[in-house]
C-alpha positions in Angstrom: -1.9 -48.2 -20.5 -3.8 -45.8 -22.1 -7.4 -44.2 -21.2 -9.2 -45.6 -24.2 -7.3 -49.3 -23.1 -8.6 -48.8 -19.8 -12.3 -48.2 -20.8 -12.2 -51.2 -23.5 -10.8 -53.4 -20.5 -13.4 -55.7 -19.6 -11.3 -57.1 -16.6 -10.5 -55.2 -13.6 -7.8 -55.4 -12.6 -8.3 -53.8 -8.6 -12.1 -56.1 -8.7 -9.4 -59.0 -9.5 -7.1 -58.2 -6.6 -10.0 -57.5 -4.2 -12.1 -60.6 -5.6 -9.3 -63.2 -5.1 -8.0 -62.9 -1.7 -12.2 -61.8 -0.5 -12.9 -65.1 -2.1 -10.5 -67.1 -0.4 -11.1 -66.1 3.2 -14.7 -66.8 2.9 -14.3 -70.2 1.4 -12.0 -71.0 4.3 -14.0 -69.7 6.6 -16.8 -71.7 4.9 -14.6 -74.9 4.9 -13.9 -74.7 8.0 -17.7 -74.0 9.4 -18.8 -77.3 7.4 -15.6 -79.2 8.8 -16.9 -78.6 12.1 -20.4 -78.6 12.1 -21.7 -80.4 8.8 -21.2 -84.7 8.4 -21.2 -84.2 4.4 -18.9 -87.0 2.1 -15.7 -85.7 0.7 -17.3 -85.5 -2.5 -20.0 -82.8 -1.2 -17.0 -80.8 0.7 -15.4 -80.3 -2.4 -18.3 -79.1 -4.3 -19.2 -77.0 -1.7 -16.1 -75.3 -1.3 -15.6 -74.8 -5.1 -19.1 -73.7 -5.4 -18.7 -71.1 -2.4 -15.3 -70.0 -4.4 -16.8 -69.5 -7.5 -20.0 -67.5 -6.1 -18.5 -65.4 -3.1 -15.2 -64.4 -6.0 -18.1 -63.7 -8.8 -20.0 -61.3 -5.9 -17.2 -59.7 -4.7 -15.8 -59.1 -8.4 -18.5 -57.3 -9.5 -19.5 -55.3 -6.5 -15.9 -53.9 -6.5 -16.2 -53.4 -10.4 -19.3 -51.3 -9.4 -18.0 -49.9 -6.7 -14.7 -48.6 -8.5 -14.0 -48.9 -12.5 -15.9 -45.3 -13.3 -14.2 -43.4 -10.8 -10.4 -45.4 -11.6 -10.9 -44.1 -14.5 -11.5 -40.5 -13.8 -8.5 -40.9 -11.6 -6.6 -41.9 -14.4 -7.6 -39.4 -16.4 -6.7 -36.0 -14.4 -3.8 -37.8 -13.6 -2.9 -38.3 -17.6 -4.4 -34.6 -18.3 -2.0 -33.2 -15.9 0.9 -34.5 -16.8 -0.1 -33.2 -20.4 -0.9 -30.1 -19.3 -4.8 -30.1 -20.1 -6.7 -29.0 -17.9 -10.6 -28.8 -17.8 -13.8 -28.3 -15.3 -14.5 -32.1 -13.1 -17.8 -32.6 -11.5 -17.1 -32.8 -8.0 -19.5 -32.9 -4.8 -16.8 -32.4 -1.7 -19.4 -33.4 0.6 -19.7 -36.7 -0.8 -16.7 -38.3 0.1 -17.2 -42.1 0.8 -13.9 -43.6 0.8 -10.0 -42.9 0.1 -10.9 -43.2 -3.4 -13.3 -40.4 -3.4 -11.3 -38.1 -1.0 -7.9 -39.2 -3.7 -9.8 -38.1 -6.9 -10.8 -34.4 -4.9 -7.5 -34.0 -4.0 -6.5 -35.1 -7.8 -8.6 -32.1 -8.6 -7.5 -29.8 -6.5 -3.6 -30.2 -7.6 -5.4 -30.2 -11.3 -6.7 -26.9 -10.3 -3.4 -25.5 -8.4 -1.3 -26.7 -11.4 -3.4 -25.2 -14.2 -3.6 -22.1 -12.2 0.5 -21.8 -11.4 1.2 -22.9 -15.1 -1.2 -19.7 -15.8 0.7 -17.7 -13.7 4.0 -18.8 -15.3 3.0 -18.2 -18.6 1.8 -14.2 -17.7 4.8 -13.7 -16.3 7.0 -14.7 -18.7 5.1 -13.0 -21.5 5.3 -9.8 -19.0 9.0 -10.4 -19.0 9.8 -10.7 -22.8 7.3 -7.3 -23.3 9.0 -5.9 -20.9 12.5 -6.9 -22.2 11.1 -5.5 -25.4 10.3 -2.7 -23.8 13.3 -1.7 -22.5 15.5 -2.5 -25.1 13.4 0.3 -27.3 13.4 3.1 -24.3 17.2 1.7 -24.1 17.8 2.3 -28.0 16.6 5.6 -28.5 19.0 7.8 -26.3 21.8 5.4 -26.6 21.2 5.7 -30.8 20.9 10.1 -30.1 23.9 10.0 -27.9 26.3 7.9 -30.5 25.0 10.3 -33.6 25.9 13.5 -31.5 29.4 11.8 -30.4 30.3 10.6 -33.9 29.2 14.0 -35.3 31.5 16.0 -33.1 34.3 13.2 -33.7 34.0 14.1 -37.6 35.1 17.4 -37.1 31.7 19.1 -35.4 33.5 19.5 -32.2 35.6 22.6 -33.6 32.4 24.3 -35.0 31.7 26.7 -32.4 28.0 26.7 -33.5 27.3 23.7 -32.9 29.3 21.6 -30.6 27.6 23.5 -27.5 24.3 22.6 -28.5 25.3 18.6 -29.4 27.0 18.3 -25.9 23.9 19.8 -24.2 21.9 17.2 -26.2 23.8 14.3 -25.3 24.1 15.3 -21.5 19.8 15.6 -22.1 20.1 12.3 -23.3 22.7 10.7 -20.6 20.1 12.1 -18.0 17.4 10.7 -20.0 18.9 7.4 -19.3 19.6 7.7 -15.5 16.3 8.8 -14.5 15.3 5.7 -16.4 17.6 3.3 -14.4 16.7 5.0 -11.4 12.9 4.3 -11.9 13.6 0.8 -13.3 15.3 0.3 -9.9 12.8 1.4 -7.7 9.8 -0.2 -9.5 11.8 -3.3 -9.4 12.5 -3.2 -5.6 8.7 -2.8 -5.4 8.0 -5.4 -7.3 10.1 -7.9 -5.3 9.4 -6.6 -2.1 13.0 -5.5 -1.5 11.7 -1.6 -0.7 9.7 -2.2 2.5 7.0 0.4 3.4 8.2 1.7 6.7 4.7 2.9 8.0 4.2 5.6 10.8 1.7 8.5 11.8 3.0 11.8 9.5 1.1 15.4 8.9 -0.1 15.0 5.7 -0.1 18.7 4.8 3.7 19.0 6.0 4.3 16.3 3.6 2.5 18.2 0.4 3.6 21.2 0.9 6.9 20.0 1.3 6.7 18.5 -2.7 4.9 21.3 -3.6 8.0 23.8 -2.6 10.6 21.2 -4.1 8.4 21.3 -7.5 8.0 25.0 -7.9 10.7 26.5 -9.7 10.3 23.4 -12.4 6.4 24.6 -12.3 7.5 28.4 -13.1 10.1 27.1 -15.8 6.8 25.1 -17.4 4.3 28.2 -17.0 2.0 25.8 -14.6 0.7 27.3 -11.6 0.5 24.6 -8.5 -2.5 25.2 -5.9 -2.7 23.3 -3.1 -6.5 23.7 -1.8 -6.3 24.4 2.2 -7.3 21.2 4.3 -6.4 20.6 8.1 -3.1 21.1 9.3 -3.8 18.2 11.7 -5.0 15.8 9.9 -2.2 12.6 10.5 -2.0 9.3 8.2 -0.5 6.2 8.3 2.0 6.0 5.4 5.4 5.6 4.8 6.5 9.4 4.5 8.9 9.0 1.5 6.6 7.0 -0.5 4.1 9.0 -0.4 6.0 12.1 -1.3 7.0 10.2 -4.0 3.8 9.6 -5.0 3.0 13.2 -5.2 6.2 14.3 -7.0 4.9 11.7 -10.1 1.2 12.7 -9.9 2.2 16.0 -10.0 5.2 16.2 -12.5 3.1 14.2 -14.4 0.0 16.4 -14.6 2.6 19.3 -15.6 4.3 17.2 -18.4 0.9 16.8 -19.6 -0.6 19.7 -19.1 -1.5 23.4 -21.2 0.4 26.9 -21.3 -1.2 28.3 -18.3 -2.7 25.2 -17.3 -2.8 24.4 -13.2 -2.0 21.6 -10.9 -4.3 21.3 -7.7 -3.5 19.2 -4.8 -6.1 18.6 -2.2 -7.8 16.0 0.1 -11.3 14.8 0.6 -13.7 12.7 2.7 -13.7 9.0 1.4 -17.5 7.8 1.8 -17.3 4.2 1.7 -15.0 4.2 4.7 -15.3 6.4 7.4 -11.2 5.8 8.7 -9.7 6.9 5.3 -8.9 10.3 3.2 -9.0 11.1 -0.7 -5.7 12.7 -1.5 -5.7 14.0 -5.0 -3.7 15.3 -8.0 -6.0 17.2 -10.0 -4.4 18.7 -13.8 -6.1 21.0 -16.3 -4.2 19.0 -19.5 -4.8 17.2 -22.1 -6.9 14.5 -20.8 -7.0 10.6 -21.4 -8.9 8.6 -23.7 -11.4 6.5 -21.7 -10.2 3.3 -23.7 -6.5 4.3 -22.1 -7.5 4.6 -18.5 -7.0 1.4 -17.8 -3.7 1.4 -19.6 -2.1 4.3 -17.8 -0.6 2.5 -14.7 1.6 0.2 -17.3 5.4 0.3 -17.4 6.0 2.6 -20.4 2.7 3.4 -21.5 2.5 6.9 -22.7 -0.7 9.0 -23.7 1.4 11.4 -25.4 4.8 9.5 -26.7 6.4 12.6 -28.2 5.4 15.0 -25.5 6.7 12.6 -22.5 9.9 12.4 -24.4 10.7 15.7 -25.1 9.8 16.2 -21.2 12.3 13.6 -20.0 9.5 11.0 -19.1 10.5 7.3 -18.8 6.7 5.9 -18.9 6.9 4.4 -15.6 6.0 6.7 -13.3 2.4 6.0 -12.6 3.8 2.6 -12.4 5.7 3.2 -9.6 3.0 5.1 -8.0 0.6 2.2 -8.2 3.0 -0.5 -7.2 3.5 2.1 -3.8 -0.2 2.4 -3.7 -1.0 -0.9 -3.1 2.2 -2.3 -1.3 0.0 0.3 1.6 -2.8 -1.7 0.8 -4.5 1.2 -0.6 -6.9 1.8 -3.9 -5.9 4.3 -6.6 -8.7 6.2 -8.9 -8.5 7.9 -12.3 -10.8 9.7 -13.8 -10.6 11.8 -16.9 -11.4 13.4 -19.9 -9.7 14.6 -23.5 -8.7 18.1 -23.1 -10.3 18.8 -20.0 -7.7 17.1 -17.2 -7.1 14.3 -15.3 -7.6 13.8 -11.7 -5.4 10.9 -9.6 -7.0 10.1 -6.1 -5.6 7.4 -3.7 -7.3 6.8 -0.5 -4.7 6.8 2.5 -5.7 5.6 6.2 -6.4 8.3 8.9 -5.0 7.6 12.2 -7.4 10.6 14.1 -10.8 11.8 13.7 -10.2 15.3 12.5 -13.0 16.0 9.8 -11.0 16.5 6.4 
């Protein structure tokens, strides 16, 4: 039965079911009363009982009908809008809950609610997956598409030019690492995602830790003409973190202010007080580069995105390490800032949690 049958029903069918066997009971209850305490003919007995049918079933009916048609049918109808998959706002008071009815239409509305949210849910992720499919199918495409040219080239003859079949071997090996660092990341941000890289959090010295990226990152910072400073902060200052993450962290933040960065330019690594809360740090990756459009900050933490295509390319960039960075950032339940402007740097602060109370 549909809603619009419903509301042109001028029966009720629950009023019926309740009027009937109400009725009844108090016209054998009535019977039996006059029976035993009322000297009336048979005649009169009849009528009586008939007329106490007819009244208590007409009272009952339409006290019920009050009672219960208008919110039957809003039953019915976030019943039939769910299983069609429209959803909207119900006027509901949770306080005022005066019968199963009313506590089975809130709870109607609350699986309206939990449905319409999960089908939500469903529908961003599987949009995230087929852009992200896309995605990687084009990051995919493009080394895959270099490496065949430079093999088929040297297959047609190339490979006996002494000239050239050097440099278009050294280009497909560029290309062949191009692609591993991208598996590798697509690895790692995927464990992240699904929870399968667990944070294995302890106390660590969280100068021991930057300084150990910084030495690991200098020779590729000499080969790029980038100076990296590391501004002098407390030995003894000790976080909780998980030690790997977190140098992996810095090895993005800080490759990626040198990818980005100017002849010359400088990377500065160095830790602050965080204001609103007393019990945590500022440790930040501050670049002199090319900058970020404001409309792009919010973009830069998606898998991919690139502020520079070309230049992250030529660099070896797969677009997902400031992904990765924010996917560790807040699997330690902690808050990463970006703040930036075009041609004067970027600077990437994440707030880690100190486990002393050594001033930073």
């Amino acid at each position: 039965m549909s809603r619009s049958d419903l509301k042109k029903r001028k029966i009720s069918s629950i009023s019926l079911r309740t009027a009937f066997p109400s009725a009844l009971m108090i016209t054998l209850v009535g019977f039996c009363f006059q029976y035993l305490f009322l000297s009336i003919s048979l005649s009169q007995s009849i009528g009586f009982v008939l007329a106490l049918f007819i009244s208590s079933f007409g009272i009952v009916y339409l006290v019920s009908a009050r009672l219960h048609n208008k919110r039957v049918r809003t039953l019915y109808g976030i019943v039939k809008n769910i299983s069609r998959k429209k959803f909207k706002e119900y006027n509901n008071n949770p306080d005022q809950k005066n019968d199963e009815l009313d506590y089975l239409i809130e709870r109607s509305i609350q699986a309206s609610d939990t449905v319409s949210k999960e089908l939500a849910r469903l529908n961003k992720i599987e949009n995230y997956r087929k852009e992200f499919i896309g995605d990687i199918s084009h990051e995919l495409k493009t080394p895959i598409f270099a490496i065949q040219g430079f093999i088929e080239t040297l297959l047609n003859g190339a490979i006996h030019d002494k000239n050239v079949n050097e440099v278009f071997l050294k280009k497909t090996m560029r290309n062949v690492n191009r692609l591993i660092y991208l598996t590798n990341d697509l690895m790692e941000i995927s464990r992240l995602e699904t929870g399968e890289l667990k944070s294995n959090i302890k106390e660590m010295y969280l100068r021991d830790v930057v300084l150990d990226v910084v030495e690991s990152l200098q020779y590729k910072a000499q080969k790029e003409n980038i100076e990296i400073r590391v501004k002098d902060f407390d030995k003894n200052i000790q976080v909780r973190a998980d030690r790997n993450q977190v140098k992996q962290v810095l090895i993005n933040l800080i490759e990626n202010g040198m990818k980005y960065n100017k002849p010359g330019g400088y990377v500065e690594i160095g830790v602050t007080d965080f204001k609103k809360l007393k019990d945590k740090l500022l440790l930040y990756v501050r670049d002199t580069g090319i900058g970020i459009e404001k409309k792009d900050l919010k973009r830069v933490t998606e898998r991919f995105f690139r502020v520079d295509k070309s230049r992250s390319r030529e660099k070896g960039g797969t677009g997902l390490g400031l992904a990765i960075v924010k996917h560790i950032v807040e699997a330690h339940g902690e808050k990463l800032f970006i703040e930036s402007s075009p041609e004067e740097g970027s600077t990437f602060s994440i707030t880690l949690t100190k486990t002393n109370p050594v001033l930073v």
